[in-house]
N, C-alpha and C positions, 0 to 999 in steps of 0.2 A: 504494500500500500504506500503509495507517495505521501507527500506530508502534508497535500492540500485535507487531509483528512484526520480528524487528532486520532491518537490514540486512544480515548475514551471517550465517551461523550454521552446523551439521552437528550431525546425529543420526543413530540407530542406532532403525531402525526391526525390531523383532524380527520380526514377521506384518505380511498385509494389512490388517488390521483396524488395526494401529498407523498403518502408512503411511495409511491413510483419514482418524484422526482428526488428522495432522499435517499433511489436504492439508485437515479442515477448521476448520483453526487459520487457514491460509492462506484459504483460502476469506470467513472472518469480519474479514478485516483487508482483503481486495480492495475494490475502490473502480472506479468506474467509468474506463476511459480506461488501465488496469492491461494491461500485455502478462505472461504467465509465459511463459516457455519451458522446455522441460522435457529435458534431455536425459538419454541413457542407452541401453543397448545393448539387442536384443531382451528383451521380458520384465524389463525391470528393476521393471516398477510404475509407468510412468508414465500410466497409463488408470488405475490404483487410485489414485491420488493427483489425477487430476481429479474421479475421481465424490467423493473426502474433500470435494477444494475446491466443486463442484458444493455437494453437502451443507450448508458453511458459509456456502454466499450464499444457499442456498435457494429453487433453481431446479426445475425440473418436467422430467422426461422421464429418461430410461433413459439413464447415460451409459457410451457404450460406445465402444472406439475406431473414431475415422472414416476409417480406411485408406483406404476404396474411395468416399469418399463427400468427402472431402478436409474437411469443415466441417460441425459441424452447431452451430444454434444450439438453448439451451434459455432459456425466457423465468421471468423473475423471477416466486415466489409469494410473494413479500414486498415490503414497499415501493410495492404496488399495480405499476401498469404504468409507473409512473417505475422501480422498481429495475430494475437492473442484470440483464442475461441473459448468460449465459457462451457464447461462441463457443468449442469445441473444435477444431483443426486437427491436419491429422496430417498430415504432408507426405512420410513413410517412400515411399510410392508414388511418390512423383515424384525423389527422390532419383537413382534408378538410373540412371546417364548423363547426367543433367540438365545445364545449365551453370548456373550462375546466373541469365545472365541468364532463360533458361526460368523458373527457380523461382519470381525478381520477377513475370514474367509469367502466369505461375497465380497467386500469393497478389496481387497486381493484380487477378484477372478474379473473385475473390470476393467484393474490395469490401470488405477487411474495415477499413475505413481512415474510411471512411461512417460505421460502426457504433458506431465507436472510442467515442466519448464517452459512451456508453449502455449501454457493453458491459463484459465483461473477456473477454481473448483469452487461453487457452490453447492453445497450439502443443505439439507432441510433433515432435520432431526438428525444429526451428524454427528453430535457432542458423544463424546467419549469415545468414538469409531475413527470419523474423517479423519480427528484431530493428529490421529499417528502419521503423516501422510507429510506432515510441514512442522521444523523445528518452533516457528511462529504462525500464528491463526488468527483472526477477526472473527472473534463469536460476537453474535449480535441476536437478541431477546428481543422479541414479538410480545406484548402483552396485550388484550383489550381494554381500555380503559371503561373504566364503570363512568357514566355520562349519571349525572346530578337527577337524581329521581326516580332513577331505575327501580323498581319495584320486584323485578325477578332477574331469572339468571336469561331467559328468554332477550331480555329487553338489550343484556351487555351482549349477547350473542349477535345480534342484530346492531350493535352499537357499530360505528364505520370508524372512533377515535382506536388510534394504536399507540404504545409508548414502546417506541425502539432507542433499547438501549445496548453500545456496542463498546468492546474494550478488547483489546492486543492482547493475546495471551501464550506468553513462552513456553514450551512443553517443558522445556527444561528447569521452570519453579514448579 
């Protein structure tokens, strides 16, 4: 990550549209060899916030999340065929029952480790798996924010505010 981006930070994303253009704030500061992880509870935005990042690097193809498909890559229309393509990962499907070591050994069998240096990796539910993958990582938290009156959990489910909060994290502390 370049340093137009701090190292920590949180904001208060009102709609998708905001969350989009803060994933391509994120997006314009990635660099090749970049792991994100992205965590958050269903529905938090974390697919809206790779097509933001998607956007910022200026990458080609429909980004949508790859539940059932574990990984897709989109290739760079900038920088010619040296820039940077974004791997998207979603590993929610494998979660269920998984042990670890299972999980190393899917995110193993994609090979995304090859790619590394040409790439930037975005994971959705990633934490603790992706993070083997890059000595340093930008985990970044999805939360819904409860909107003032909410009555149930329906109301924050359907709420469109999000607090993404993102911080540098060295494998090595």
């Amino acid at each position: 990550m370049n340093l137009s981006v701090p190292l920590h930070g949180s904001r208060v994303c009102a709609t998708p549209a905001e969350t989009q253009a803060f994933g391509r704030l994120l997006g314009a500061a990635a660099q090749p060899g970049d792991v994100i992880v992205l965590d958050g509870p269903l529905g938090a935005g974390k697919t809206t916030l790779t097509q933001g990042i998607a956007a910022g690097m200026g990458v080609s193809g429909r980004v949508t999340s790859p539940t059932f498909v574990l990984a897709r890559q989109h290739q760079s229309q900038v920088g010619g065929p040296c820039g940077p393509s974004l791997i998207h990962v979603d590993l929610y499907r494998l979660l269920d029952g998984a042990t670890s070591a299972d999980l190393l050994g899917e995110l193993d069998a994609l090979d995304l480790d090859t790619e590394l240096d040409r790439a930037v990796v975005v994971a959705e539910w990633g934490g603790g798996v992706v993070d083997h993958l890059a000595q340093r990582y930008l985990l970044v938290t999805l939360e819904r924010e409860t909107p003032p009156g909410s009555a149930s959990i329906d109301d924050v489910f359907d709420a469109d505010a999000r607090v993404i909060t993102w911080r540098t994290v060295d494998a090595a502390d």
